[in-house]
N, C-alpha and C positions, 0 to 999 in steps of 0.2 A: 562084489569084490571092490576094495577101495583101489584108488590109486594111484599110493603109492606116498601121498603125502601126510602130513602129521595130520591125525584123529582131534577132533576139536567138539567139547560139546555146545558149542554155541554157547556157552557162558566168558565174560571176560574176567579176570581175576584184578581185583584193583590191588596195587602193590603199594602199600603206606610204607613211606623212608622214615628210618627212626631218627626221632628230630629229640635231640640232647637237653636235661633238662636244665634249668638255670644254674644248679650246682653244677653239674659236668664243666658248664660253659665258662662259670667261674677257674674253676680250677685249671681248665687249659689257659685262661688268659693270662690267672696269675702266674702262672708258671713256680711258683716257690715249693722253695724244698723242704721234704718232710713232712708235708701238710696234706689233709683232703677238706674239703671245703662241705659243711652240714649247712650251712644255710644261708640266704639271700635275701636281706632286706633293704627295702626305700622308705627311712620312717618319715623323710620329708622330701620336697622337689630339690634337686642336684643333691644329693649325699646315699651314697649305697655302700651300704654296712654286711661285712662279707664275714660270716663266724667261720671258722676253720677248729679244727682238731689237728693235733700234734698224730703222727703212725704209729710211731717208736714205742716197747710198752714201757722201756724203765726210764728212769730218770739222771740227767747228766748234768754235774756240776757247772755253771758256765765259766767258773775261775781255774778250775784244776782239771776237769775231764773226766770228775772221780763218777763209777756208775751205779744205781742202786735200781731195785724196783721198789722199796717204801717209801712212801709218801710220807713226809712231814704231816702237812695238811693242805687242804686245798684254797688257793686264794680266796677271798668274799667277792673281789674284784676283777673283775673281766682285764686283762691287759690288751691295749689299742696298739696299731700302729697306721701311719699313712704310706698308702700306698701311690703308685702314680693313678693320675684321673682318668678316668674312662670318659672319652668328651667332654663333657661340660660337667659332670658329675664327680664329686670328690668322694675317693675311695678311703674307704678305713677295714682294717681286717682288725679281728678281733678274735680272742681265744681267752679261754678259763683254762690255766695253767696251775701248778701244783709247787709246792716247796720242797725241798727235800734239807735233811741236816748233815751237811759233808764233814765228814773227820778233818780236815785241813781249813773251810771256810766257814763253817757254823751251821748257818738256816740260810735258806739264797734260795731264789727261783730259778724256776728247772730253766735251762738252754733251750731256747727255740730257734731252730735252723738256719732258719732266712736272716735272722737278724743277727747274724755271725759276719757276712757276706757285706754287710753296708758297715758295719763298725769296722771292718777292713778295710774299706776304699774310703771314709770320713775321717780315719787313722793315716792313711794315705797320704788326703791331702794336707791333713794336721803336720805331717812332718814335712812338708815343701811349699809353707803359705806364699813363699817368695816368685816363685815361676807359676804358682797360681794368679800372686794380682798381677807380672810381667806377660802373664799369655790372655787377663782380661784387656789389658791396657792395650797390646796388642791387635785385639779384637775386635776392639774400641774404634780403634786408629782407620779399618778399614773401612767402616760404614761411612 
């Protein structure tokens, strides 16, 4: 008879932690919207070049809003943007994005998410350059 306590066969079970692959790790860090991240490259020392895919399956005007799922056609051109740097390394994200032809704006390239978000806050400062260079000067003053 045992007694009493847990049954053990004398073997230990090694328990491996799932350790996230470099795309996962991208995508949490970028944090942007609307995106998942296919792939992570270093094609030289400091610069990491992050390809993402749009989620969304149709396509949305970025001037009018107007929605479609046909494709114009697909750019030749990869579209870049800079990101913030990861340490010492300069971030670019990159997507092959599509055109579509809107009844209101022509042929235009489809709206990508993120990049709605900073032409908001550069539009921002664009209307108040004044209490921008008075709060660098400010700034200035303290150092």
């Amino acid at each position: 008879m045992h007694g009493g306590g847990p049954i053990s066969s004398g073997r230990r079970r090694s328990m491996k932690l799932w350790e996230p692959s470099p795309t996962v790790r991208a995508n949490t860090l970028l944090g942007l919207l609307g995106v998942t991240v296919r792939g992570v490259s270093l094609p030289e020392p400091g610069l990491l070049i992050i390809d993402v895919a749009l989620r969304r399956r149709g396509l949305v005007c970025p001037r009018c809003g107007w929605r479609t799922r046909w494709r114009y056609d697909r750019r030749l051109v990869a579209s870049t943007w800079r990101h913030l740097d990861f340490g010492a390394a300069m971030v670019t994200v990159r997507a092959q994005l599509c055109r579509l032809n809107c009844p209101g704006g022509g042929v235009v390239t489809e709206l990508v998410p993120f990049t709605r978000v900073v032409s908001d806050a550069v539009a921002a400062v664009g209307r108040h350059p004044l209490a921008l260079r008075s709060a660098a000067r400010w700034h200035g003053r303290q150092r």
